[in-house]
C-alpha positions in Angstrom: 116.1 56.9 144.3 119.7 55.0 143.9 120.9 55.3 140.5 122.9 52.8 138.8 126.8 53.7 138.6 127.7 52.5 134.9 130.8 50.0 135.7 133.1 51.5 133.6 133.0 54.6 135.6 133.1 52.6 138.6 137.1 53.1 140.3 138.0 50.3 142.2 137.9 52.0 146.4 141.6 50.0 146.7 142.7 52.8 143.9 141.7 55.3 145.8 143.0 55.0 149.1 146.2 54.2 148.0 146.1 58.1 146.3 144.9 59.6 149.8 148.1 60.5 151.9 148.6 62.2 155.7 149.7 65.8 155.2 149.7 68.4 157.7 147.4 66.5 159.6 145.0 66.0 157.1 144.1 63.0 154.7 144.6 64.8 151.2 144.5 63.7 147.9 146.7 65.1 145.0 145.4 66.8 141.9 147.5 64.7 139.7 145.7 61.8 141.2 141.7 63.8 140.7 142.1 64.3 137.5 143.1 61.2 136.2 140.4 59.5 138.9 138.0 62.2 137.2 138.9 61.9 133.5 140.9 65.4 132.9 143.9 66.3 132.8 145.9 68.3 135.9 146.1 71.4 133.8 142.4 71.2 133.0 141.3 70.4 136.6 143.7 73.2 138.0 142.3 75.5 135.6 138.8 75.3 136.9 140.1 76.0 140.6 141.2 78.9 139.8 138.4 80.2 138.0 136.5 78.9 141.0 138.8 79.8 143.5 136.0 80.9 146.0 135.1 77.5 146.2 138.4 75.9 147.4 138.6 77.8 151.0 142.1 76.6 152.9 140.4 74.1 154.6 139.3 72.5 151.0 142.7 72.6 149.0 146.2 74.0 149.9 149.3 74.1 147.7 152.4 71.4 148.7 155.2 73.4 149.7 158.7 72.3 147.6 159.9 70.6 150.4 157.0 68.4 150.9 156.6 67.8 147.1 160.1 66.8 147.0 159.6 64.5 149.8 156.4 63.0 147.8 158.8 63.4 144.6 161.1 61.1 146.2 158.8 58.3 147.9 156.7 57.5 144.8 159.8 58.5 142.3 157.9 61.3 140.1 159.5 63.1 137.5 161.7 65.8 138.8 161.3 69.3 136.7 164.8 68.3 134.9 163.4 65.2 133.6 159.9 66.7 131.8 157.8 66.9 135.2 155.7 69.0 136.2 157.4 72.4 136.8 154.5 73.8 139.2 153.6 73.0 143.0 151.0 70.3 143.3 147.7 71.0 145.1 146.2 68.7 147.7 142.5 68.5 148.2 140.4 67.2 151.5 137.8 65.1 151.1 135.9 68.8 151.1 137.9 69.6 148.1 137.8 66.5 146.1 134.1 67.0 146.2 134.0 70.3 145.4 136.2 69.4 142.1 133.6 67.2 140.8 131.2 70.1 140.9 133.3 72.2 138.7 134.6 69.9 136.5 130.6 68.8 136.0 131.0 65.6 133.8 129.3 62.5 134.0 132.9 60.7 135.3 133.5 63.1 137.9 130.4 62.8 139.4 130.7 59.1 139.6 134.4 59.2 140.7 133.4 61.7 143.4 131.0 59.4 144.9 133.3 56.9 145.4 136.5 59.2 146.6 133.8 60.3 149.6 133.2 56.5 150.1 137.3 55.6 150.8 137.5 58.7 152.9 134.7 57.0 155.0 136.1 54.3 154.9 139.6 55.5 156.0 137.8 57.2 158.7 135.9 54.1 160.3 139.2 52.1 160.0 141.4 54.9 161.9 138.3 54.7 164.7 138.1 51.8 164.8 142.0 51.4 165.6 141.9 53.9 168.5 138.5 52.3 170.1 140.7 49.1 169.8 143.5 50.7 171.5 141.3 52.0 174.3 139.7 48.6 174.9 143.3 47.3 175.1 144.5 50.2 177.2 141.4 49.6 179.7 142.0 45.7 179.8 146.1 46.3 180.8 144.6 48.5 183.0 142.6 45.5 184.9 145.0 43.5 184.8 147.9 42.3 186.3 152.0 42.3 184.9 151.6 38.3 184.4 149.6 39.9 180.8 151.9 42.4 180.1 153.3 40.4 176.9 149.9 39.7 175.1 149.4 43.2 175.6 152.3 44.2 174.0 152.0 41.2 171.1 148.6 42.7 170.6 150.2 46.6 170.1 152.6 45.3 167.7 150.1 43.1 165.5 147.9 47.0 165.9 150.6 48.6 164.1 150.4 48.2 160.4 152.8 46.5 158.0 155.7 48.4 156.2 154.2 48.3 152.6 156.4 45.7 150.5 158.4 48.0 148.3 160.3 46.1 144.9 164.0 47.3 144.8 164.4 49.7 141.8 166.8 48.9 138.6 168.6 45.9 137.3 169.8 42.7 139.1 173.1 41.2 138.4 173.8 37.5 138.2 176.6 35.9 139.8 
């Protein structure tokens, strides 16, 4: 029986997949990112993994390395330790691990928020097939035919690959 998500626990999926990044090959999310989707605070939600570390095998959660969190650090322009940050390693948790978290944490928003992290990782995983069965389709049509197509194929290949996000410039404009 489908039980009724109350709407104010209900996180918008466009919230979520902005939070779930490429890392090592995987799609991850952050815990800075789970606990505020779940309610708690990082410390809070780092504490429980680690008194239930057995449930957050490698292929679950993994620590960021400094050079990748400075990377992240850097692209989304978190505080840096000198400025009040956070002065430990993040962790990153796969879809595995974000589901695992609501289970520990056990309360009523976690649960909800769980339900819809697993729905944009399906989602995130239907778009990226659907890409590469468009790409085959496309590969298997350039195969058949001939060169006098060769630029719709390649229009089509550049309209495949997606848009740099729109980024506003950072500080103060100067009139002249």
């Amino acid at each position: 029986m489908d039980q009724q998500i109350p709407r104010r626990l209900v996180v918008p999926l466009d919230h979520i997949d902005q939070a779930i990044f490429l890392l090592r090959g995987q799609k991850i999310m952050l815990d800075a990112d789970l606990a505020n989707l779940y309610g708690v605070t990082t410390k809070r939600l780092n504490e429980q993994v680690k008194r239930n570390r057995a449930r957050f095998p490698v292929d679950f959660m993994f620590q960021l390395t400094k050079g990748e969190a400075d990377i992240l650090r850097s692209q989304f322009a978190t505080s840096s330790e000198r400025h009040g940050g956070r002065r430990t390693l993040p962790f990153a948790f796969t879809e595995h691990g974000a589901v695992m978290l609501a289970s520990v944490l056990n309360t009523t928003i976690a649960v909800h928020a769980s339900i819809q992290v697993v729905r944009a990782f399906v989602r995130l995983r239907r778009l990226l097939a659907t890409n590469v069965n468009l790409a085959r389709k496309l590969a298997e049509l350039e195969n058949k035919y001939d060169a006098k197509f060769k630029v719709v194929f390649e229009a089509i290949r550049r309209l495949m690959i997606p848009p740099e996000p729109k980024r506003q410039p950072i500080g103060f404009r100067t009139r002249h």
